[in-house]
The first five atom37 places (N, CA, C, CB, O) and aatype in JSON, in Angstrom:
{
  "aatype": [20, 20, 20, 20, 20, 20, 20, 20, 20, 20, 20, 20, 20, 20, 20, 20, 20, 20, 20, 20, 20, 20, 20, 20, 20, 20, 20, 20, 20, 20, 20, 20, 20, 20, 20, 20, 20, 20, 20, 20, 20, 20, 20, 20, 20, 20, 20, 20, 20, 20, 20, 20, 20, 20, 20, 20],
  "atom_mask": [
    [1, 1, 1, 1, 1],
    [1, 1, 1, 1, 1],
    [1, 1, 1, 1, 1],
    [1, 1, 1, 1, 1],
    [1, 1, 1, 1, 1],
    [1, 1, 1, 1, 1],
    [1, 1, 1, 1, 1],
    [1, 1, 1, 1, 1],
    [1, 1, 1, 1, 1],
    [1, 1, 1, 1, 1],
    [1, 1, 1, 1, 1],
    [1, 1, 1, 1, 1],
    [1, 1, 1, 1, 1],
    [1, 1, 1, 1, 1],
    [1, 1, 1, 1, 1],
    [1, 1, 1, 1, 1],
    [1, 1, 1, 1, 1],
    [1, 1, 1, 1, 1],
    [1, 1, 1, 1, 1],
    [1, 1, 1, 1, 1],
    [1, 1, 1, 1, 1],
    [1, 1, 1, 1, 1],
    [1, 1, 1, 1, 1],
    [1, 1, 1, 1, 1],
    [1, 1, 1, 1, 1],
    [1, 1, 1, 1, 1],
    [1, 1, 1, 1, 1],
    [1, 1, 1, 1, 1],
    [1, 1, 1, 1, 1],
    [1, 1, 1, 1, 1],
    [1, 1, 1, 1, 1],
    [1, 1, 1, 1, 1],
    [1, 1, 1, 1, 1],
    [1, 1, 1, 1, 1],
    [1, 1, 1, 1, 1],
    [1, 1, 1, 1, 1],
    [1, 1, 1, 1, 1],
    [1, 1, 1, 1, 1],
    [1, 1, 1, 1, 1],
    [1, 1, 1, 1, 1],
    [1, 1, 1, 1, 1],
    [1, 1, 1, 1, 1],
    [1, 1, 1, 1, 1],
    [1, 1, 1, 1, 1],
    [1, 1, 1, 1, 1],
    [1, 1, 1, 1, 1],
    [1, 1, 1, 1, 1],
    [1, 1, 1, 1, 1],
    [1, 1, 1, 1, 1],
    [1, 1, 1, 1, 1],
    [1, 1, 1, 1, 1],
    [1, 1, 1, 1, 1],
    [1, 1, 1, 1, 1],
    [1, 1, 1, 1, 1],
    [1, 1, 1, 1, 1],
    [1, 1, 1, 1, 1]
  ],
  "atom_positions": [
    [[1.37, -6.22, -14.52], [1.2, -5.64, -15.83], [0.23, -4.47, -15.71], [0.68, -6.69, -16.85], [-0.94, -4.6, -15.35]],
    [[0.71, -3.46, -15.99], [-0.12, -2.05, -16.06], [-1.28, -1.69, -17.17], [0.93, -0.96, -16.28], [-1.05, -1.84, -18.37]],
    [[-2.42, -1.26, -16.72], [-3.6, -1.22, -17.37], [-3.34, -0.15, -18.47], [-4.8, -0.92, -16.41], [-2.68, 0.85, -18.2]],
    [[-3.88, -0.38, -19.75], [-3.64, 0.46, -20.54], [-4.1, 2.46, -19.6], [-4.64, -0.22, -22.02], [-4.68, 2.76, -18.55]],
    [[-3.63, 3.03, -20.38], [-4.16, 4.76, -19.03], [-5.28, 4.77, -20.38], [-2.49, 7.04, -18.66], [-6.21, 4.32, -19.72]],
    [[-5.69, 4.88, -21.34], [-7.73, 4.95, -22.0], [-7.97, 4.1, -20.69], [-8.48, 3.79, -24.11], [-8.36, 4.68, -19.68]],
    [[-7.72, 2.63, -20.69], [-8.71, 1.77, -20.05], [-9.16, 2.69, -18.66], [-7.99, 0.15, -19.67], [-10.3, 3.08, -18.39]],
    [[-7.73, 2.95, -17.76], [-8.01, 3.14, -16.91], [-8.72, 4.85, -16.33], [-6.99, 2.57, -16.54], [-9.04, 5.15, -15.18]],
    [[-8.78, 5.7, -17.53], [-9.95, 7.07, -17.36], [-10.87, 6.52, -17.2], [-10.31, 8.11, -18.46], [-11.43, 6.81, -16.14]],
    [[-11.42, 5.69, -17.88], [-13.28, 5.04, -18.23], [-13.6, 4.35, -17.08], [-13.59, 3.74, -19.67], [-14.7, 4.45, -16.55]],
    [[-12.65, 3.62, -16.64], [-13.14, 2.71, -15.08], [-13.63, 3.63, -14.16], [-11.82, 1.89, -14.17], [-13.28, 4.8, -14.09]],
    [[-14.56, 3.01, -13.38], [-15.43, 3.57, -12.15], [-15.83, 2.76, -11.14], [-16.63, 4.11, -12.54], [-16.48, 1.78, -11.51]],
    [[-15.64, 2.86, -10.06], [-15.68, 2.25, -9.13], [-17.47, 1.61, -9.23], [-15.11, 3.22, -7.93], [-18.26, 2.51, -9.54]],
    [[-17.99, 0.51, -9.06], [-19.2, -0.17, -9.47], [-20.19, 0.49, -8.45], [-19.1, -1.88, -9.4], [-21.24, 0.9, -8.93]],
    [[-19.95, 0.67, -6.87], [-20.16, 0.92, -6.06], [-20.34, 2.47, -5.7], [-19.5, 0.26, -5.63], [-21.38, 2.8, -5.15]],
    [[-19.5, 3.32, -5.96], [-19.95, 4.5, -5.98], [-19.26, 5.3, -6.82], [-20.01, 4.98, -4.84], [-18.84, 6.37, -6.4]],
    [[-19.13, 5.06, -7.6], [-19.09, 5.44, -9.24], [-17.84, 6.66, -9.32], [-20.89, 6.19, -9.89], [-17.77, 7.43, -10.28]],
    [[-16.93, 6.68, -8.21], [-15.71, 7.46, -8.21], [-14.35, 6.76, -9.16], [-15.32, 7.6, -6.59], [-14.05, 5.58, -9.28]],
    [[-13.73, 7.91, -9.71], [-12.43, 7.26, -10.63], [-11.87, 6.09, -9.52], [-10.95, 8.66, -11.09], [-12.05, 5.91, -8.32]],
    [[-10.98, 5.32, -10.74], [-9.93, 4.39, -9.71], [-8.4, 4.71, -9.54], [-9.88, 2.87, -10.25], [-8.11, 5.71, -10.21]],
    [[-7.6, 4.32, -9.03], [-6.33, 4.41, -9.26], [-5.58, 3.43, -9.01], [-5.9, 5.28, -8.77], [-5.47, 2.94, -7.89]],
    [[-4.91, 3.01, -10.13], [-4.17, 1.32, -10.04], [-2.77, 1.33, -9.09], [-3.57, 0.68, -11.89], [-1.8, 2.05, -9.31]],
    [[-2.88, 0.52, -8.15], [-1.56, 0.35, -7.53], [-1.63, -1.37, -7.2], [-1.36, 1.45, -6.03], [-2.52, -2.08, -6.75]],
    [[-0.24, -1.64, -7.67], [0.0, -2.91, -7.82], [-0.64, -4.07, -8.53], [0.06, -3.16, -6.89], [-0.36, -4.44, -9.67]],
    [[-1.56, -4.63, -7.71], [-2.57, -5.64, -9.07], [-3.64, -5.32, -8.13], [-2.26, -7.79, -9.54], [-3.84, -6.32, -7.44]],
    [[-4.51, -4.23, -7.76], [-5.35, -3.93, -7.64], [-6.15, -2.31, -8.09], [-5.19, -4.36, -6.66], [-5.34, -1.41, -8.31]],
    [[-7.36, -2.02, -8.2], [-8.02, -0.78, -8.6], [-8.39, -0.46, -7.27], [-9.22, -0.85, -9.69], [-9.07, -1.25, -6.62]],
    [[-7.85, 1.08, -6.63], [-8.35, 1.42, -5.92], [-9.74, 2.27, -5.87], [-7.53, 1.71, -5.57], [-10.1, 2.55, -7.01]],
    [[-10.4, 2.64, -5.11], [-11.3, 3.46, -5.44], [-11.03, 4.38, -4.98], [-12.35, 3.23, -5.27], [-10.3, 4.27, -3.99]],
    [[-11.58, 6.24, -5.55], [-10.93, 7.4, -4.78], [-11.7, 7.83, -3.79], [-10.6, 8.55, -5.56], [-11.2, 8.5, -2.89]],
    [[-13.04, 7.52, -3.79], [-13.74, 7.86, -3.18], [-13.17, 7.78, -1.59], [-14.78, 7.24, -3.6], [-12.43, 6.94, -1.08]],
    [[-13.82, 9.03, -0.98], [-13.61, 8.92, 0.27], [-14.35, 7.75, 1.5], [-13.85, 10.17, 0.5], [-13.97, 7.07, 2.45]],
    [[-15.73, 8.06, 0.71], [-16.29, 7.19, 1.92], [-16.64, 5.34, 1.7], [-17.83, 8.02, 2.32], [-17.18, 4.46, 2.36]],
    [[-15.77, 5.52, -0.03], [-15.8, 3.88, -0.19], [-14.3, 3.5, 0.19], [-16.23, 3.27, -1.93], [-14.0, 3.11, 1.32]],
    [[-13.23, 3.69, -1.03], [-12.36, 3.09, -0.5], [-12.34, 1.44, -1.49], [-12.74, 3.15, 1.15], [-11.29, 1.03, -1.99]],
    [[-13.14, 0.99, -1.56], [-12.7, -1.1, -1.96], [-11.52, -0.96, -3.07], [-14.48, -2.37, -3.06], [-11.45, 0.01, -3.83]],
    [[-10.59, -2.06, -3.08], [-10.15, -2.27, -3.37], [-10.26, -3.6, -4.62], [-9.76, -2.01, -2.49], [-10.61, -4.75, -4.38]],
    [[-9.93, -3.15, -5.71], [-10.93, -4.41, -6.76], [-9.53, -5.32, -7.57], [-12.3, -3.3, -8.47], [-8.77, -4.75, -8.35]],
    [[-9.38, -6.75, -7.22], [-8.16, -7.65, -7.93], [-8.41, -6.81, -9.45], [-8.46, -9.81, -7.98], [-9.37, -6.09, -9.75]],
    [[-7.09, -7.21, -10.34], [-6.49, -7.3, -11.37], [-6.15, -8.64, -11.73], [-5.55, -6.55, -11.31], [-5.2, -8.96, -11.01]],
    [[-6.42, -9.49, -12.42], [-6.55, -10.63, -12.7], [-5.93, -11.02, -13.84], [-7.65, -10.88, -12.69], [-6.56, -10.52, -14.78]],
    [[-5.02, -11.65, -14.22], [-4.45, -12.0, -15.45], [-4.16, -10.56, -16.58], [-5.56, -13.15, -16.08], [-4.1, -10.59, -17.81]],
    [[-4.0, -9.33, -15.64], [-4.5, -8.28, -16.68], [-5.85, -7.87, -17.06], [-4.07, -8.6, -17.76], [-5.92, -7.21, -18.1]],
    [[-7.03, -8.14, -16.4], [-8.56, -8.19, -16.13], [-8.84, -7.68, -15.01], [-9.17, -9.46, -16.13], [-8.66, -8.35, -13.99]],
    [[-9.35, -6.33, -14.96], [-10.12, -6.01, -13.56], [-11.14, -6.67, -13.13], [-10.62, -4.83, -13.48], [-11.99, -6.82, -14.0]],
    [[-11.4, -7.16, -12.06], [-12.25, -7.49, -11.76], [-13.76, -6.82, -10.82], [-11.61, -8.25, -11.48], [-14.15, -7.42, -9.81]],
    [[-14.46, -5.6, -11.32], [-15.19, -4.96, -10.94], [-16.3, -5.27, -10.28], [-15.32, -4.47, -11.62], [-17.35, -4.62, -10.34]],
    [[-16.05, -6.63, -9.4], [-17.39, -6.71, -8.78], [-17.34, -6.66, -7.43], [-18.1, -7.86, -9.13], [-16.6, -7.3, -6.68]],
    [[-18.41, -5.63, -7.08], [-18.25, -5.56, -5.28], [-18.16, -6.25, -4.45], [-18.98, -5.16, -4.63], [-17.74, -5.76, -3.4]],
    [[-18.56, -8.06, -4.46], [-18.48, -8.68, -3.99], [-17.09, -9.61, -3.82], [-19.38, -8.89, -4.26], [-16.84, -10.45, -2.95]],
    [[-16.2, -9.13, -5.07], [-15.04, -9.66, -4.78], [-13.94, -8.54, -4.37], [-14.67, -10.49, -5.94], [-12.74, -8.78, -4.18]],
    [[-14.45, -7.49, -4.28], [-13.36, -6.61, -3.45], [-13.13, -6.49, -2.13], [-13.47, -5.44, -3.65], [-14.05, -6.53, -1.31]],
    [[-11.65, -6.29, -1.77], [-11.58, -5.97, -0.53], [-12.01, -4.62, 0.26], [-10.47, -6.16, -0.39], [-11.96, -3.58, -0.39]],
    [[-12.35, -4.59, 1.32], [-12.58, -3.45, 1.98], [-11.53, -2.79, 2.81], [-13.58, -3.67, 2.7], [-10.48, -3.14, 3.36]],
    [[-12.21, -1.74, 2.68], [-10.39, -0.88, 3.88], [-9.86, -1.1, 4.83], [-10.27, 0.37, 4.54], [-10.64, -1.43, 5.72]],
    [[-8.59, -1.07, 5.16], [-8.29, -1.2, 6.53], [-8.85, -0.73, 7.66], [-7.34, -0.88, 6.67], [-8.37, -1.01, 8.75]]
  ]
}
């Protein structure tokens, strides 16, 4: 289920505060030198650094 596009201008990566970009059921981050990857949860981002994945 796709994030409303308001919701998803306002999101910011928690970590280094770069836009996100949604692909699949996760928020990517754009940043170059972050990168995490943050779940989508029932339709709920889940913005905490500790539950994101890191890059390949």
């Amino acid at each position: 289920m796709p994030l409303e596009a308001g919701l998803l201008e306002i999101l910011a990566c928690p970590a280094c505060h770069a836009p996100l970009s949604e692909q699949e059921a996760e928020l990517i981050c754009t940043g170059q030198d972050c990168g995490l990857a943050y779940p989508v949860r029932d339709g709920i981002p889940v913005l905490l650094v500790d539950e994101a994945r890191r890059p390949a």
